[in-house]
C-alpha positions as CSV (number, residue, x, y, z in Angstrom):
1,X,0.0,0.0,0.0
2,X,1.7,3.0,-1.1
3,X,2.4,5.7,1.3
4,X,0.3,9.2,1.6
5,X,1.5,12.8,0.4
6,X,0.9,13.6,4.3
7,X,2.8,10.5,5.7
8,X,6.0,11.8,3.7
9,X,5.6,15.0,4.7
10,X,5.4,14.3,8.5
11,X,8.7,12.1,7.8
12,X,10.5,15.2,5.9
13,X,9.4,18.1,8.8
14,X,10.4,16.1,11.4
15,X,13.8,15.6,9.8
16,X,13.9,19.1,9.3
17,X,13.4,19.5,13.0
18,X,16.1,16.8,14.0
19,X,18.3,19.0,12.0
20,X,17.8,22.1,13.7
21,X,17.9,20.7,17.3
22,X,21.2,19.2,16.4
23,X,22.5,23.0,15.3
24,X,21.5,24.3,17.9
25,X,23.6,22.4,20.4
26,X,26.4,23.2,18.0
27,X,25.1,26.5,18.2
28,X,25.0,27.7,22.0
29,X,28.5,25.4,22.6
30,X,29.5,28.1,20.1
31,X,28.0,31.4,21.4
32,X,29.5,30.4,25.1
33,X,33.1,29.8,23.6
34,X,33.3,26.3,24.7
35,X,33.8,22.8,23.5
36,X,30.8,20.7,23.5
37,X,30.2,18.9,26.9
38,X,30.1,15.2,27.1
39,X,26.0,15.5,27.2
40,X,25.8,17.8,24.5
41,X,28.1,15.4,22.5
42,X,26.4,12.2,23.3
43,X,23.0,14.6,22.1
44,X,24.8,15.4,19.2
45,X,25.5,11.8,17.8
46,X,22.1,10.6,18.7
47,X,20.5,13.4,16.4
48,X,22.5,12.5,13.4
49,X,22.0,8.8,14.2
50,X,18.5,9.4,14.0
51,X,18.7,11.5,11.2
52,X,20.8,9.3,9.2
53,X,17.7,6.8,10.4
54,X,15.0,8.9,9.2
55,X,16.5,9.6,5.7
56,X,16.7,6.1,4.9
57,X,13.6,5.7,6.2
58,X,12.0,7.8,3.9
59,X,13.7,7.1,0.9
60,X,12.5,3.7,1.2
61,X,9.0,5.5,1.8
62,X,9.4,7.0,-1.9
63,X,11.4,3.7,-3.4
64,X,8.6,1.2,-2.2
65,X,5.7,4.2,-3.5
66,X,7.6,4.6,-6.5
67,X,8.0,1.0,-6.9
68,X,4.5,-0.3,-6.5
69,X,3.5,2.2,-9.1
70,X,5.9,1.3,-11.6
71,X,4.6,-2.7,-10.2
72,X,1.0,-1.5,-11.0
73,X,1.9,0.4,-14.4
74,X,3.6,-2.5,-15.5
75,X,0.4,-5.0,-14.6
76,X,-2.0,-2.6,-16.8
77,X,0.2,-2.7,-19.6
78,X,0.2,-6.7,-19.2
79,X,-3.9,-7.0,-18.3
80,X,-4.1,-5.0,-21.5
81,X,-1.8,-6.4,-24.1
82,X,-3.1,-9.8,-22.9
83,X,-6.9,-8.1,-23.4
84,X,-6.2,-6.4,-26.5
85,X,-7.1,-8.3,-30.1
86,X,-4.0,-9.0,-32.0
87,X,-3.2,-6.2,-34.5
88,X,-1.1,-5.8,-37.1
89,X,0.9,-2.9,-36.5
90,X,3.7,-1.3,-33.3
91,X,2.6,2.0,-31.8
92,X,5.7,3.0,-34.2
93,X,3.6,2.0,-37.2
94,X,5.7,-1.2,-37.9
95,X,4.2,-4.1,-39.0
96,X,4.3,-6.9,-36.8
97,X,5.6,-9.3,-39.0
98,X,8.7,-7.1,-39.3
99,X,9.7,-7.3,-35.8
100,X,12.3,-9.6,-34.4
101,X,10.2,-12.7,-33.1
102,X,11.4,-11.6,-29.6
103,X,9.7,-8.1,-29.7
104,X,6.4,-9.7,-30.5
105,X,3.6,-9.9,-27.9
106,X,2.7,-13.5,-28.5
107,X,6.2,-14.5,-28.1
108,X,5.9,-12.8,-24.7
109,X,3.3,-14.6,-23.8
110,X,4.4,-17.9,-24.8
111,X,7.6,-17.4,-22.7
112,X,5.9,-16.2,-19.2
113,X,3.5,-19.4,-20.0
114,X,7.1,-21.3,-20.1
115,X,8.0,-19.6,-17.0
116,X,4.8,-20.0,-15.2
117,X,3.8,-24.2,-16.9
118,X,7.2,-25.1,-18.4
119,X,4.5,-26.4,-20.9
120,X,6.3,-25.8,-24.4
121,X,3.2,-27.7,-25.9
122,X,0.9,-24.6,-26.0
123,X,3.3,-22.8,-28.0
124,X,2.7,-22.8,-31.8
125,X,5.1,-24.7,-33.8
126,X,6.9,-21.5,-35.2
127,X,7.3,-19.5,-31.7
128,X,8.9,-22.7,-30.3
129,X,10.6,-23.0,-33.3
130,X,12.4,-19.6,-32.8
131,X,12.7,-19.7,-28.9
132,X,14.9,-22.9,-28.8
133,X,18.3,-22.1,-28.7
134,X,19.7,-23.6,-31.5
135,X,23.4,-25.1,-29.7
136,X,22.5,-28.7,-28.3
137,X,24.9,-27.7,-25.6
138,X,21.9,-25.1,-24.1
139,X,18.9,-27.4,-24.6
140,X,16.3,-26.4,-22.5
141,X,17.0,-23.0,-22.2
142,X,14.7,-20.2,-23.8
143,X,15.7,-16.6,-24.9
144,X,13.8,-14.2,-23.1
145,X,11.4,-12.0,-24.9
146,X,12.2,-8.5,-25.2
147,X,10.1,-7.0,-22.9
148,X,11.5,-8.7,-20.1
149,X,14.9,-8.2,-21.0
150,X,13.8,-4.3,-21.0
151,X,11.9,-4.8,-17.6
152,X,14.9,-6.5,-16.1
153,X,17.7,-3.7,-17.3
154,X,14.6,-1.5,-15.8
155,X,14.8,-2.6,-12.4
156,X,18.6,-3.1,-12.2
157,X,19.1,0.7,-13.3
158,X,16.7,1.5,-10.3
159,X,19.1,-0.8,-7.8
160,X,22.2,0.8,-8.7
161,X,22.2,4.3,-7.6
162,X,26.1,4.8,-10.2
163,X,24.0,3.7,-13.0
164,X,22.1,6.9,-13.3
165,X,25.2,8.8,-13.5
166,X,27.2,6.9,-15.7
167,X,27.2,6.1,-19.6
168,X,25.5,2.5,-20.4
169,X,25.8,0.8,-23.6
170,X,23.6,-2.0,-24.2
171,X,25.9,-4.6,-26.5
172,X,25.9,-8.2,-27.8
173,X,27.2,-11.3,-26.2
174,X,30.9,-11.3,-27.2
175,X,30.9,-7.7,-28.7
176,X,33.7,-5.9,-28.4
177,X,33.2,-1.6,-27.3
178,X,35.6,0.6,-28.3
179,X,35.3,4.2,-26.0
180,X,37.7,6.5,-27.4
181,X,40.1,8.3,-25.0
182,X,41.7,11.5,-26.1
183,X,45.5,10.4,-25.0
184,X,47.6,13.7,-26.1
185,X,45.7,17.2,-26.4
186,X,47.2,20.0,-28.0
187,X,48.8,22.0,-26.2
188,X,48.9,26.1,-25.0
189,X,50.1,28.6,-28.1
190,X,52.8,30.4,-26.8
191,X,54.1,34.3,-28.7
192,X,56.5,34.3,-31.6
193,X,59.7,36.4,-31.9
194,X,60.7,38.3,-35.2
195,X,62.2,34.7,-35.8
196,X,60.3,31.6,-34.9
197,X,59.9,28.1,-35.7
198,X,56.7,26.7,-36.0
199,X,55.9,24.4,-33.1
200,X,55.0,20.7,-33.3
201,X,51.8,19.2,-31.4
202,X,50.0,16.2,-32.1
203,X,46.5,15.0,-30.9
204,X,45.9,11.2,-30.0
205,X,43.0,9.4,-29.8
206,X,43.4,5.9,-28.0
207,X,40.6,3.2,-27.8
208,X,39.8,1.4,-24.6
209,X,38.2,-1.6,-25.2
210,X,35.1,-2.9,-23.4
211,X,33.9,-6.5,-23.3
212,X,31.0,-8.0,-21.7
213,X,32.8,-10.1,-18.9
214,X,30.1,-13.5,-18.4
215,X,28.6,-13.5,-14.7
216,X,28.1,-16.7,-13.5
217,X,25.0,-18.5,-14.8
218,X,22.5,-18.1,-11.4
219,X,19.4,-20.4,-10.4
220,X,16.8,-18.6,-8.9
221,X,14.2,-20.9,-6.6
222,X,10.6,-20.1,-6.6
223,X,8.3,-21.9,-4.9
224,X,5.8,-23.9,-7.2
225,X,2.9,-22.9,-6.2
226,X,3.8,-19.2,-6.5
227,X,5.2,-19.5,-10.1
228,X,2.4,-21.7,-11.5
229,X,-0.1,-19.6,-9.7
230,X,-2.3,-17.8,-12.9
231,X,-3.1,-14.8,-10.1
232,X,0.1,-13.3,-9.4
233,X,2.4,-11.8,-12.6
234,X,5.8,-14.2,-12.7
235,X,7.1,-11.7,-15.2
236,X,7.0,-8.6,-12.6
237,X,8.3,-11.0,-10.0
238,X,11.0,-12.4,-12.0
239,X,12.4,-9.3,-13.4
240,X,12.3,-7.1,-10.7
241,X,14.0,-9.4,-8.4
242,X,16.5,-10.3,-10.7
243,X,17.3,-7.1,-12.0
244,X,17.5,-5.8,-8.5
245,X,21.0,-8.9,-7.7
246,X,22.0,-7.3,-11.2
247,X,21.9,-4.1,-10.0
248,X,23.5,-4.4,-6.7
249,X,26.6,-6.6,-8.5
250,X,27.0,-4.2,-11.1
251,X,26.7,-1.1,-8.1
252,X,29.9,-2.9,-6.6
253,X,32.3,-3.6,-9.5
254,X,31.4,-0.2,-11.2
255,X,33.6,0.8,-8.0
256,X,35.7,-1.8,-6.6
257,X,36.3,-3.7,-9.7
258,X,40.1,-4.8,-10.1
259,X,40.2,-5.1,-14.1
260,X,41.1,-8.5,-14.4
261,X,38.1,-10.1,-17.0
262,X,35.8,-7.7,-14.6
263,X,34.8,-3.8,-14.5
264,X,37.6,-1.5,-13.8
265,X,36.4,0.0,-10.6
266,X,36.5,4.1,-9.8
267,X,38.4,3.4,-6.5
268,X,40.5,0.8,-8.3
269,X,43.9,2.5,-9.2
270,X,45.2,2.0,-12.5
271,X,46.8,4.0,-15.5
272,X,44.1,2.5,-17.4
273,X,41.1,4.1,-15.5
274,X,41.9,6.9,-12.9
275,X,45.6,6.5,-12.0
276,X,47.0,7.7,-8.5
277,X,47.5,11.2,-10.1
278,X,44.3,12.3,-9.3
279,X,44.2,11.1,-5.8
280,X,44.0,14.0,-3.1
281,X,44.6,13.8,0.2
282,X,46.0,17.5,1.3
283,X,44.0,19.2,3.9
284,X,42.0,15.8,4.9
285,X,43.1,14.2,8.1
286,X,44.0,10.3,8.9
287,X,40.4,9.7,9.8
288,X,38.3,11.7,8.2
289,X,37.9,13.8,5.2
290,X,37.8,17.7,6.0
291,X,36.6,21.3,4.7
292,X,40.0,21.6,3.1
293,X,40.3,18.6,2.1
294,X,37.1,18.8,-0.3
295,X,37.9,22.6,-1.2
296,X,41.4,20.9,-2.4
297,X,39.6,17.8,-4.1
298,X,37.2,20.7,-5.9
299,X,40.5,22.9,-6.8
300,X,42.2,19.6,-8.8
301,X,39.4,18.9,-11.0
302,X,39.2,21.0,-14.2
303,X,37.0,23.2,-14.9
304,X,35.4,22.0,-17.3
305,X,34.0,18.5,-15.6
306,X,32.4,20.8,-12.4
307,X,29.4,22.0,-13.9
308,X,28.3,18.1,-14.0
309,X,30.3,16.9,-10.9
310,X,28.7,14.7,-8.3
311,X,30.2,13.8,-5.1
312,X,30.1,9.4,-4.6
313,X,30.2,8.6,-0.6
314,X,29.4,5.5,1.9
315,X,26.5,6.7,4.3
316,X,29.0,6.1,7.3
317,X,31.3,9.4,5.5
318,X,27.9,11.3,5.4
319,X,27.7,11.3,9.2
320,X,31.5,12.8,8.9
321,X,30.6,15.3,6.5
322,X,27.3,16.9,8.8
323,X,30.1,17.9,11.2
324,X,32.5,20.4,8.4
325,X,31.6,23.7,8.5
326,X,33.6,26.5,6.6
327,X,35.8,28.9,7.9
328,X,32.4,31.4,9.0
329,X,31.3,28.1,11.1
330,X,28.2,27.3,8.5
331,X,28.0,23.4,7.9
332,X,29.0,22.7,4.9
333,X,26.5,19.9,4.4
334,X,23.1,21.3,3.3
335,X,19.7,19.8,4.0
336,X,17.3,18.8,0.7
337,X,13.8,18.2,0.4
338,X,13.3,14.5,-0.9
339,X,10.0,15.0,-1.1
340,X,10.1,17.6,-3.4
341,X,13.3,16.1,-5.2
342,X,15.6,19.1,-3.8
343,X,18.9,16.4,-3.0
344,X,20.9,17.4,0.1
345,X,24.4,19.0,-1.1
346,X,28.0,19.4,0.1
347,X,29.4,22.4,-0.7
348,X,26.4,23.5,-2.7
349,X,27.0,20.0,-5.0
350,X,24.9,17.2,-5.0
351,X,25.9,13.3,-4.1
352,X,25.0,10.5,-4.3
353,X,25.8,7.2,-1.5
354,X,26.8,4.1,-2.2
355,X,27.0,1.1,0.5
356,X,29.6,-0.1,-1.8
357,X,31.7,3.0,-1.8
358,X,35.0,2.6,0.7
359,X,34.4,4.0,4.3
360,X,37.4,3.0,5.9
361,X,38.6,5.9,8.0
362,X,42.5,5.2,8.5
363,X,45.3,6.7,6.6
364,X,46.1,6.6,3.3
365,X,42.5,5.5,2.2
366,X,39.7,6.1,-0.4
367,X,36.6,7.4,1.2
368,X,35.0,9.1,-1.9
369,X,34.9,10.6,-5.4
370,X,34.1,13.6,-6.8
371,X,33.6,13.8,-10.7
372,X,31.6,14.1,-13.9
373,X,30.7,10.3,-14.0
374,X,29.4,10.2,-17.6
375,X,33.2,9.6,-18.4
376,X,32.7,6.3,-16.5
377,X,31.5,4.1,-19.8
378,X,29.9,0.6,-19.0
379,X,28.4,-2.2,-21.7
380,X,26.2,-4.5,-20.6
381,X,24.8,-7.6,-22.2
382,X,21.3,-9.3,-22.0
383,X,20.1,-9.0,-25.4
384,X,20.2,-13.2,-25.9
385,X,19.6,-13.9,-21.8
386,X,18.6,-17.6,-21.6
387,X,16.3,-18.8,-18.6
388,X,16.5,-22.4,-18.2
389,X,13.5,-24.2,-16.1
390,X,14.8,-26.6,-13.6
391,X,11.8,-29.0,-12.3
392,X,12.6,-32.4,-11.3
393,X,16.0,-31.1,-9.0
394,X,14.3,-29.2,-6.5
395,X,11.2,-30.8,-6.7
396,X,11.4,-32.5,-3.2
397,X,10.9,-29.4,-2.0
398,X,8.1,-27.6,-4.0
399,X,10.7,-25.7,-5.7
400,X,11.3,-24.7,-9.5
401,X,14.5,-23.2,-10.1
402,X,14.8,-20.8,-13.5
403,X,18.9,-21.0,-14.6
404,X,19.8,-18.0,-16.0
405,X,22.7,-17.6,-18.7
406,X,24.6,-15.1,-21.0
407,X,24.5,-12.1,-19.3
408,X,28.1,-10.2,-19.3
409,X,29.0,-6.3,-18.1
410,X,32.5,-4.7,-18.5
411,X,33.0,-0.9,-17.5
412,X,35.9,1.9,-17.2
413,X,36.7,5.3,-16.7
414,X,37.5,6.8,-20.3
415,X,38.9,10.1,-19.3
416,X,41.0,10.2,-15.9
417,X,40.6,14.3,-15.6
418,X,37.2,14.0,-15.3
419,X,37.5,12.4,-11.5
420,X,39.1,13.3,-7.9
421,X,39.6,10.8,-5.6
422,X,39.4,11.9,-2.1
423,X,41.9,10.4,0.0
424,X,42.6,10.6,4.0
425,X,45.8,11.7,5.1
């Protein structure tokens, strides 16, 4: 049951009021020219405990109401396809007979009826025809119909909070990406004397290639009942959950990924990504990053990547950052409305967190990332996904399993400038 305007707006206020009760401890520690006492510091960490609380909270509030609509949009566009008489045409004006046989409705419904009976004998002879994968080495498995291929790239996209700010490229299984790099610019012109040699510059453009790496092929367990029930949409189910274990894998390697037939993480450092060049650490302190820290971090990136710049963080650095304030003793971090979509900002920026982002406070580590991620390019693969139905191996326990296969992601930074890594010191 989705959650009321009201509800949300009772959760936002009194976040806003956690806020200001937590200032203002700050505040009269401040106007007496005193250090906070050990009650007013053990106030202090409860409020942004509960704050930190009550944020989650309520973007779960909006998640699960955002969900369930996008749940209940997608069972009207179902009740209706599988309503509507059969035409002849796409809402583009294509004729259906044009389309790949995995864009057409009744191959959609012929594979959730696999997924739901494992009953290939309702399917007409051409569908099944086209559906079987053609390599004796796979039999059994079935190509999943376009629309829940989209619906499953849907729902990881809405897992992973770095796929919103990176570039995606949806390629083939075993397709090779180029992403061009620009290697060598041209350089500054500098003034000529009354005798002058022209000077020499060259531009070059690299190419970093991007291959879908092959994730392990992963059998989901549903309960028999459930699947085969004709009540409840196994398509929705399926591809949510699904796309939500892709989301949260690709979330991880997109940052942590060594390179080595996986992504090439942003906190993995490597001349081939984001080398330790653009790793700063001046200003910040062994345990936590500081004001100066991120007005040095801001200072090394060019000018030209801040306009789109996003900070990355782990929620544990958030609670660090509420405590910076500038040199006029104004926090740094700025409170949002979430219900309005206003995001909360450092420095006037906007972030994003990550529970995959590194939150180890000790020296010498990576604790975030500040940069205009659209130079972080990813391909992903799940054009030809195969979902195999597994029956008689779990069937001592009511259980179906569906195998899934041929699904492959590669990523990389393409342009190094276009990052800061914030370091401790």
């Amino acid at each position: 049951m989705a959650y009321k305007p009201e509800d949300l707006k009772a959760k936002q206020d009194q976040l806003r009021q956690l806020w200001e009760q937590a200032k203002e401890i700050d505040k009269k520690a401040r106007e007496e020219k005193r250090s906070l006492t050990q009650e007013e510091e053990a106030a202090w960490n409860k409020a942004n405990t509960d704050i930190s609380a009550l944020e989650a909270e309520l973007r779960r509030m909006h998640s699960e109401n955002e969900r369930e609509q996008k749940v209940a949009e997608l069972d009207a566009r179902f009740s209706k396809a599988d309503a509507a008489p059969p035409d002849t045409t796409t809402l583009s004006g294509q004729r259906r007979e044009d389309l790949p046989m995995q864009a057409r409705e009744e191959y959609r419904s012929a594979f959730n009826e696999y997924l739901r009976t494992g009953d290939k004998e309702k399917f007409e002879h051409e569908i099944r025809t086209t559906m079987q994968v053609d390599s004796p080495l796979y039999g059994g498995y079935l190509v999943a119909s376009e629309r829940f291929i989209q619906e499953t790239i849907k729902a990881a996209d809405e897992e992973n909070v770095v796929a919103g700010l990176i570039r995606t490229i949806q390629c083939g299984y075993e397709e090779t990406l180029g992403a061009p790099s620009l290697d060598t610019d041209i350089s500054n012109f500098s003034f000529a004397g009354e005798t002058t040699e022209a000077e020499e510059d060259q531009i070059k453009v690299g190419k970093r290639e991007l291959k879908p790496r092959p994730l392990k092929p992963k059998v989901v367990k549903l309960s028999k009942f459930l699947l085969e029930s004709p009540r409840y949409n196994t398509e929705a189910l399926v591809t949510e959950r699904l796309g939500m274990a892709l989301g949260r894998t690709f979330e991880y390697y997109y940052q942590l990924g060594s390179g080595a037939n996986q992504p090439l993480g942003l906190f993995t450092a490597n001349n081939n990504g984001i080398g330790k060049s653009r790793d700063v650490s001046i200003g910040n302190t062994a345990s936590s990053p500081t004001f100066d820290g991120l007005i040095n971090a801001e200072g090394a990136l060019k000018y030209a990547y801040r306009t789109n710049a996003k900070y990355l963080f782990h929620m544990d650095a958030e609670t660090k950052l509420r405590l910076l304030k500038d040199g006029e003793s104004r926090y740094i971090w700025q409170m949002g409305n979430v219900q309005a979509g206003v995001p909360n900002t450092i420095l006037g920026r906007p972030y994003v967190l990550s529970q995959y982002c590194p939150h180890t406070f000790t020296t010498g580590q990576y604790v975030g990332i500040l940069g205009d991620f659209r130079y972080y390019w990813a391909a992903v693969t799940l054009e030809s996904l195969r979902i195999q139905r597994l029956v008689e191996l779990y069937a001592l326990n009511d259980l179906i399993g569906l195998k899934t296969d041929r699904i492959g992601v590669d990523g990389m930074p393409v342009n190094a400038e276009a990052f800061v890594r914030i370091k401790l010191g």
